[in-house]
matplotlib code that plots the C-alpha trace (Angstrom):
import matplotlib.pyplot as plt

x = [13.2, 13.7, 15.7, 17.0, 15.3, 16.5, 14.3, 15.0, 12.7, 12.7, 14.7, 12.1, 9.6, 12.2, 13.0, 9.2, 8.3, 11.0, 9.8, 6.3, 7.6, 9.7, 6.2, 4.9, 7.5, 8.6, 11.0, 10.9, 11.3, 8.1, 6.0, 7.0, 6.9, 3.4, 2.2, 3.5, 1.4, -1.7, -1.7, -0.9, -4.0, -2.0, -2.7, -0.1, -1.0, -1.3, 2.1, 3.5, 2.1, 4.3, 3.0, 4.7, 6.2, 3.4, 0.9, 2.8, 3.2, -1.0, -2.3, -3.8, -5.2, -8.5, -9.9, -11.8, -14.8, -15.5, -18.9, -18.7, -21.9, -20.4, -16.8, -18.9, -20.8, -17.3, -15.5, -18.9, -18.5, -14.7, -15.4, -18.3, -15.9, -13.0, -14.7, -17.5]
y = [4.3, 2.3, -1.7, -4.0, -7.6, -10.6, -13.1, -16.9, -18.7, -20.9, -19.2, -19.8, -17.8, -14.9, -14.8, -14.5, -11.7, -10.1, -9.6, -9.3, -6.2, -4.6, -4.9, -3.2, -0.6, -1.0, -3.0, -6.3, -4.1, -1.7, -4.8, -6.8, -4.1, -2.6, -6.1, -6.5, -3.1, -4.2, -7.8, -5.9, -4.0, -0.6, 1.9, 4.4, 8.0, 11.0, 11.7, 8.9, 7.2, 7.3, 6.1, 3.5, 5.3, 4.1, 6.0, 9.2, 8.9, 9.0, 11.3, 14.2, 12.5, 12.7, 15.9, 15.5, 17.0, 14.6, 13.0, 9.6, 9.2, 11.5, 9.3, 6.0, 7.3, 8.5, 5.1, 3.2, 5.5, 4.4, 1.2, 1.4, 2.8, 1.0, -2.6, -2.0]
z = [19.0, 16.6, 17.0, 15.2, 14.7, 13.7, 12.3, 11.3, 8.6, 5.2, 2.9, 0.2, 2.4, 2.5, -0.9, -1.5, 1.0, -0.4, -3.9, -2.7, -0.9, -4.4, -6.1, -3.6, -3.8, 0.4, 2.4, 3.8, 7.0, 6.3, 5.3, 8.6, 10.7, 9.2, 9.7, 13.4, 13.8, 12.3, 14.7, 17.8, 17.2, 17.0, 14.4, 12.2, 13.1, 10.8, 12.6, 11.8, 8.5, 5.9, 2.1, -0.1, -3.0, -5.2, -2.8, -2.6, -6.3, -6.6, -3.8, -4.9, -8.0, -7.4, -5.8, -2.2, -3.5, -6.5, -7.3, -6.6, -8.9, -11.8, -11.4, -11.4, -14.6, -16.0, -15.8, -17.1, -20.2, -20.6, -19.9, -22.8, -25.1, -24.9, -24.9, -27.3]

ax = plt.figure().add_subplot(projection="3d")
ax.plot(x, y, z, "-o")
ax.set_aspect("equal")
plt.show()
């Protein structure tokens, strides 16, 4: 069940959190309420995690059975290439 919270600071520290939380592609809401979460030592669930749109947007990107040895040796080539 969800509730409603309300929640008096410096407006300078709202303005803040609130365009640290559009970078981050969430709400003001999700960021508080992930952080009141992560302090009360309780952790999202499969169930009940749901990604920021930048993670949904990535998943799947790398495969599960990828060598981390042949991806390290991939971007060291890239790297190589682009700065050399």
């Amino acid at each position: 069940m969800e509730t409603k919270l309300t929640l008096r600071m410096d407006e300078n520290i709202i303005h803040a959190a609130k365009r640290h939380a559009r970078q981050q592609g969430t709400s003001l809401s999700k960021l508080i309420a992930d952080y009141l979460q992560l302090i009360s030592g309780k952790r999202a669930t499969p169930a009940t995690f749901k990604p920021t749109p930048v993670l949904a947007e990535i998943t799947g990107v790398l495969s599960k059975t990828s060598d981390k040895k042949n991806l390290r040796n991939e971007y060291h080539k890239y790297l190589q290439e682009k700065y050399l």
